[in-house]
Structures are given as C-alpha cells and as structure tokens.
Legacy VTK file of the C-alpha trace (Angstrom):
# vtk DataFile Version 3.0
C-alpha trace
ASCII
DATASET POLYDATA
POINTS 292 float
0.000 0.000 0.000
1.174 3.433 -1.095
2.060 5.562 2.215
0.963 9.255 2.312
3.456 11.506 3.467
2.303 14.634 4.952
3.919 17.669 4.777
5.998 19.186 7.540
6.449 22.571 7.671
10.111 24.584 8.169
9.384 27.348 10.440
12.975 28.486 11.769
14.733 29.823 8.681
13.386 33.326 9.057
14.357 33.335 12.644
18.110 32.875 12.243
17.927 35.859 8.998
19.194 38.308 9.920
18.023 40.575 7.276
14.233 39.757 8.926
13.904 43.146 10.693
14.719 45.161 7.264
12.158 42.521 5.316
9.195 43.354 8.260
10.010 47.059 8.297
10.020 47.857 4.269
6.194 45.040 4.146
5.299 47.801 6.974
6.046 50.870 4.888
4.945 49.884 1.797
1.451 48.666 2.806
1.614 52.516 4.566
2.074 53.741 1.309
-0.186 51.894 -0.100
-2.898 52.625 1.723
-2.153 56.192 1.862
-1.720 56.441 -1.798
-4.435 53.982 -3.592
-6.731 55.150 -0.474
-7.020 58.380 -0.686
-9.435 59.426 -3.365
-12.212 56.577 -2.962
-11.382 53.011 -4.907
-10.234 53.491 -8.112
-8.515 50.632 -10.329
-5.618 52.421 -12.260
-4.782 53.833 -8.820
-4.830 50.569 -6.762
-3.155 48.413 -9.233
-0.358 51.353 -10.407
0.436 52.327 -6.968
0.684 48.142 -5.550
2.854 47.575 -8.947
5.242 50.820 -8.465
5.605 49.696 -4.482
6.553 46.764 -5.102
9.161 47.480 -7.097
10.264 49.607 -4.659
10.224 47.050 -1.524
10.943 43.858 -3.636
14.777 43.620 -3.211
14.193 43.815 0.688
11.038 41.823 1.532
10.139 40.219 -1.594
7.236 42.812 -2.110
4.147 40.671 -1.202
2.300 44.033 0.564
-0.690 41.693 0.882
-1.542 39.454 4.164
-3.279 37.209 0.732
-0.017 36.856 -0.537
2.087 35.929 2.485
-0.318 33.607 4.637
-0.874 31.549 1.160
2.749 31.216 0.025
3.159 30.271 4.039
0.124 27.657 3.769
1.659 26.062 0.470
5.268 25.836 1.936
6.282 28.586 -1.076
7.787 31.090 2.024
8.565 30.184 5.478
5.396 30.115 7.625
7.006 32.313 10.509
7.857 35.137 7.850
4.048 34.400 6.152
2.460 35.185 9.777
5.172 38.016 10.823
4.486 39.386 7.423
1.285 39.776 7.573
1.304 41.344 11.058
3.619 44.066 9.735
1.447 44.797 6.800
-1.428 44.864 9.118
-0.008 47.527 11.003
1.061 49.432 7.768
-1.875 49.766 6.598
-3.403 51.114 10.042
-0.142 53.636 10.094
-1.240 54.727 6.839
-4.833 55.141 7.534
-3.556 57.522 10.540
-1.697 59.438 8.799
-4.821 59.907 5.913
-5.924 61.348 9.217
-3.199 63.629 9.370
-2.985 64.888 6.181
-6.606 64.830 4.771
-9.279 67.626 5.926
-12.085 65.489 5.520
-11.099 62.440 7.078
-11.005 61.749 11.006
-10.829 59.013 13.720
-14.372 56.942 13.787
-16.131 58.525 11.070
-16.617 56.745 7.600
-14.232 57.994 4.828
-13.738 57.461 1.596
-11.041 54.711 2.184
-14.757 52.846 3.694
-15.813 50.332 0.951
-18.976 48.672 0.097
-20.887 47.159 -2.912
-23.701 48.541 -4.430
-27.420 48.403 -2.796
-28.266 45.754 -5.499
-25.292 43.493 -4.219
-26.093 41.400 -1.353
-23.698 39.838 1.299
-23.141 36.469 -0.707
-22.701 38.115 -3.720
-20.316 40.087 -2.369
-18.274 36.894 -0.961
-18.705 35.328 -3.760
-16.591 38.076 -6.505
-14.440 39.430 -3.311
-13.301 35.413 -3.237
-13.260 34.806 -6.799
-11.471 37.892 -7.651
-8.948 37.307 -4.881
-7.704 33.689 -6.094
-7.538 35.451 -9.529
-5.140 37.661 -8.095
-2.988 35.106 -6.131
-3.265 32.485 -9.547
-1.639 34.962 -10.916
0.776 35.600 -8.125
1.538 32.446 -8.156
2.571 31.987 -11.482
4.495 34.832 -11.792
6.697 34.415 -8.926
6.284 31.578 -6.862
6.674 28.811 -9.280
9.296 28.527 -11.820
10.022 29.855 -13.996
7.913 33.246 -12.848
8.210 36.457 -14.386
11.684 37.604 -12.461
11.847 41.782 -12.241
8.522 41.698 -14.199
6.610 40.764 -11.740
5.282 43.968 -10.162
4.050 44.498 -13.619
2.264 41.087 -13.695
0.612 41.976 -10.192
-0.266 44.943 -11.112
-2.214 43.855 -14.190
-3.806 41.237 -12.527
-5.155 43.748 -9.857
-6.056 46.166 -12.587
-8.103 43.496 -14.312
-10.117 42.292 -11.354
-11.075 45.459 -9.863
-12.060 47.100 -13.986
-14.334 44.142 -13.792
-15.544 42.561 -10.971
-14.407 45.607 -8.956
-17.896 46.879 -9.684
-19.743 44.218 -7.239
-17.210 44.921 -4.683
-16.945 48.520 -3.955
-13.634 48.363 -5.349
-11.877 46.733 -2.879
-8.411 46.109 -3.393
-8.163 42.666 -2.112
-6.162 43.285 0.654
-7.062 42.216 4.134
-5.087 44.393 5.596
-6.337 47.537 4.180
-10.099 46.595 5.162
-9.024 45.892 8.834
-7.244 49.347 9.066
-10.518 50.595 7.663
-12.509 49.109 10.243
-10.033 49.898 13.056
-9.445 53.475 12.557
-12.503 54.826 10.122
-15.094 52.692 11.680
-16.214 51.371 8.542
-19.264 49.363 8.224
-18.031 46.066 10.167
-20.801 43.719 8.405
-19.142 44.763 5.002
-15.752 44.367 6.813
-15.781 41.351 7.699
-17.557 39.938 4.843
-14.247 40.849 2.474
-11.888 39.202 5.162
-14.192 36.173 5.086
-14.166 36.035 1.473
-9.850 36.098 1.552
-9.677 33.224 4.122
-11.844 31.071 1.569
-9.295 33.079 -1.352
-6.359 31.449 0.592
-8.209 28.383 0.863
-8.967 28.139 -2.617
-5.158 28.991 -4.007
-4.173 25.988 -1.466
-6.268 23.806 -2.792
-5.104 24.380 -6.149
-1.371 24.969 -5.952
-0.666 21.516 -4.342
-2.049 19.726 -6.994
-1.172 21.876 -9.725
1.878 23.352 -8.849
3.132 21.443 -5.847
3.875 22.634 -2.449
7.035 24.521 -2.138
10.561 23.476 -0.251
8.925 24.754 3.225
6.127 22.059 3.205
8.837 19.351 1.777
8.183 20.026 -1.709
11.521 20.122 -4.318
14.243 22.728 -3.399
14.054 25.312 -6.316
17.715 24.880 -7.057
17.789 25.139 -10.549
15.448 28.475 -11.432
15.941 29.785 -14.878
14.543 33.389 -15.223
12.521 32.654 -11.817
11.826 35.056 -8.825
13.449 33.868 -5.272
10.523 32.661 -3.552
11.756 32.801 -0.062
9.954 36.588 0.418
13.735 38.709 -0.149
16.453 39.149 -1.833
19.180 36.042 -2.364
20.540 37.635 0.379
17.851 37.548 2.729
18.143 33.718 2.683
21.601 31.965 2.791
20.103 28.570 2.875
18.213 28.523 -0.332
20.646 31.385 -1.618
23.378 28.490 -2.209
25.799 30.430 0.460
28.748 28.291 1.899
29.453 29.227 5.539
26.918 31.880 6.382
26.999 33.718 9.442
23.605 33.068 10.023
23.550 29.325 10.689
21.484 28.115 8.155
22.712 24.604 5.849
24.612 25.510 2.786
22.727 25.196 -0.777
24.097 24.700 -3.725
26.988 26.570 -5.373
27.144 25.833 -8.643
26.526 28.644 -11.298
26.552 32.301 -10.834
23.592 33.631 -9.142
22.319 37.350 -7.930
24.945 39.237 -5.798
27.160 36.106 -6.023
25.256 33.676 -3.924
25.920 30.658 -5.535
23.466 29.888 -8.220
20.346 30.158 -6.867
18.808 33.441 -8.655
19.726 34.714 -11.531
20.834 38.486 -10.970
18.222 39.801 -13.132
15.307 37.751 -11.207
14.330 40.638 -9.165
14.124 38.836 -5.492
10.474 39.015 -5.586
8.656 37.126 -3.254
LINES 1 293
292 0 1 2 3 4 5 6 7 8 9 10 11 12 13 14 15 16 17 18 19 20 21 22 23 24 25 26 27 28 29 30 31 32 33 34 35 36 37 38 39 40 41 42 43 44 45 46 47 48 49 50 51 52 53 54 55 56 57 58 59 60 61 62 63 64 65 66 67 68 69 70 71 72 73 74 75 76 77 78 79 80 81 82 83 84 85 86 87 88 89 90 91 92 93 94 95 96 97 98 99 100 101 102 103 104 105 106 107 108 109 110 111 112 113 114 115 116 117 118 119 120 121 122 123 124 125 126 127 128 129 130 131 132 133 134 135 136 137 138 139 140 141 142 143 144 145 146 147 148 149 150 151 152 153 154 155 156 157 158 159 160 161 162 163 164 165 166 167 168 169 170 171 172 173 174 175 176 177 178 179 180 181 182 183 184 185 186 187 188 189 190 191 192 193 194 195 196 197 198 199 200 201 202 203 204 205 206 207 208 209 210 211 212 213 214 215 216 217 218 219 220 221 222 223 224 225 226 227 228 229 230 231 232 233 234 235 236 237 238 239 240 241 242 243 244 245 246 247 248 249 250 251 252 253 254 255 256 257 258 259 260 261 262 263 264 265 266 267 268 269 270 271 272 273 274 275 276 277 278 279 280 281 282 283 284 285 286 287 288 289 290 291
C-alpha cells in the first residue's frame, strides 16, 4: 500500500535571517504607502493596481514585495515562504496599513478618527452579502493564480513581476471591482478601515471572510497543480531559470536557499554551482528581481 506523506512545515529559517527586521520594516512601509496612496481618493482601479505595482518594485529587493496578508499567509500555507515570515508578514502589513490610515488622518481635511471615509468600501445596494463573498473570493484567487505563477513557481516572471501583479489587480477590480466597492483585495487595508474609520463592520468582515476562503482556494489548487514549495517538503528550487526567489527577499535575505557556503547566520549551505544574484551561488539569476 502506497504511504501518504504529509507535509511538515520549516518554520525556523526566518528566525536565524538576519536581514528579517529590514524585510518586516520595508512590508510595513509599503502597505503605509499603499494605503495612503491607492486610499485616498475613494477606490479606483488604475490607482490601486499602479500604486501596488510601483511599491513593489520599490520594496521587492528587501522583503520580496508581497504588501498583501493574501499573498504571504498563502505562500506560508503552500510551503512557497517560510510560515514564521508568512504570519510576521502579515502582522507588519497589518499595522502598515493602520499607520497609513492615521496618517490619511493627518494629512486629509475630511477624514477623522471613527467617522466613515472614503477609504470605507462597500458594494452597491443591489449586491447582497453572498454576492459580495462570492466576486471578493473569486477575484482574490484570480489575483494570487496569478501571483503564483508569476513568482512563486518557476520559472515566474523575475523583475517583471510587479508588472504582472499589477495587471492582474487592474483586471479584477475594472471588472468585478464593480460588485465589490472596489476593494483592493487586501485584508489588511479593510481591517485598518474598520479599526481606525469605523467602517461598516458587516461589510468588513464579509471581504476578510471572502480572503480566508481566497487562501483556501489557491491551497487547494497549488498543491495539486503546482506542488507545495521546499517549506512544506516540496523540491528545493535549485535550478530556477529566469525565476523570482521565492523565499519573500532578496538572495541575500536567505543563505540557505541562496546556495551560500558558511553563512553567518547558521542556516545549511545550498548549492553553489553557477553564478547567481549578488554572487550567492546559483540560486537566482541576478536579473530575477528577489520578488517574493
């Protein structure tokens, strides 16, 4: 009889990194930014998906520019990232994105503490609560599909993948966006919402509902599609052509799937044939972009 193996998770790489604090810090600021920038003038498509795609650009070589709780607790769940940098993550986006809705606060007239603003989101009066759940948790696979084939499975997209995430989001909330208020599939965002604007918690808490059955959904399709990654004891991506690093950094970030011989921090060497990004030993190509 064929045995099942079941996965076991690696949970203390991102504990002995010691690049972690700079990877939690810039998913902090750039959810801030996002939600101060894309949040700002009511939902808007262009906005949401230009702003996510030009920030994570911009925090990609330090934390791998996921920006999204989606991103991180699903790459954790499918063993693509290492589950205690999925969960730490997603608290530091978390509190981004309620640093950013203080400081809309700050710098906008007509927003305050407790009162709804436009950063509040809800679907039409036609729409109903399972309707809602329903496009919030279609469009948010969509979005992590596409995610995931961009830069958590080989070969991914490599420094084009901001632009791939970007589209993606622009294509979800030009369509179904319409049923959902706009919402720009970020958990995150919509608990800042609720925690500092007060926004309509029934709405609130029927997005985050709809991304834990998003996350859900990706997992259930990833393992049999794609395969779990290293971090549930799927294949070490040793080989990437053109691929992303999935750890959630830079090759750097990660000296045991970097391929680094001796690292400071601990961690078992990889690999070390080839040339790979900053001179790690093969893993990345130097144009792959360290995202995610």
């Amino acid at each position: 009889m064929r045995s099942i193996r079941i996965p076991h998770p690696h949970i203390g790489l991102a504990l002995r990194d010691r690049h972690f604090v700079t990877a939690l810090l810039a998913e902090c600021l750039g959810v801030l930014l996002f939600q101060l920038l894309a949040g700002s003038l009511g939902p808007g498509p262009v906005e949401t998906a230009t702003a996510f795609a030009a920030i994570m650009y911009f925090v990609g070589p330090l934390s791998g520019g996921h920006l999204n709780p989606l991103v991180s607790l699903a790459g954790a769940a499918t063993g693509h990232i290492d589950l205690v940098r999925g969960l730490c993550y997603a608290v530091a986006q978390i509190l981004g994105a309620i640093l950013g809705a203080i400081l809309q606060v700050w710098l906008i007239t007509d927003f305050s503490f407790g009162a709804p603003s436009d950063s509040c989101l809800a679907p039409p009066k036609h729409v109903s609560g399972p309707q809602l759940w329903g496009w919030e948790t279609l469009l948010s696979f969509f979005f992590l599909a596409v995610m995931y084939s961009s830069v958590f499975v080989a070969p991914g997209h490599g420094g084009a993948a901001p632009l791939a995430a970007g589209l993606a989001l622009l294509a979800a909330l030009s369509t179904g966006g319409f049923y959902t208020g706009g919402s720009p599939l970020n958990p995150a965002r919509i608990f800042a919402n609720m925690v500092v604007f007060r926004c309509d918690a029934v709405w609130g808490w029927t997005y985050l509902a709809a991304h834990l059955a998003a996350i859900g959904a990706a997992v259930a399709w990833v393992w049999p599609v794609h395969g779990l990654g290293m971090f549930m004891g799927g294949p070490r991506p040793d080989a990437f052509t053109g691929a992303a690093n999935t750890l959630g950094g830079s090759s750097l970030t990660d000296p045991f799937l970097a391929g680094t011989t001796g690292s400071s921090s601990g961690a078992p060497a990889g690999p070390t044939s080839g040339t790979g990004a900053r001179g790690t030993g093969g893993m990345e190509p130097a144009s792959a972009g360290g995202y995610v």
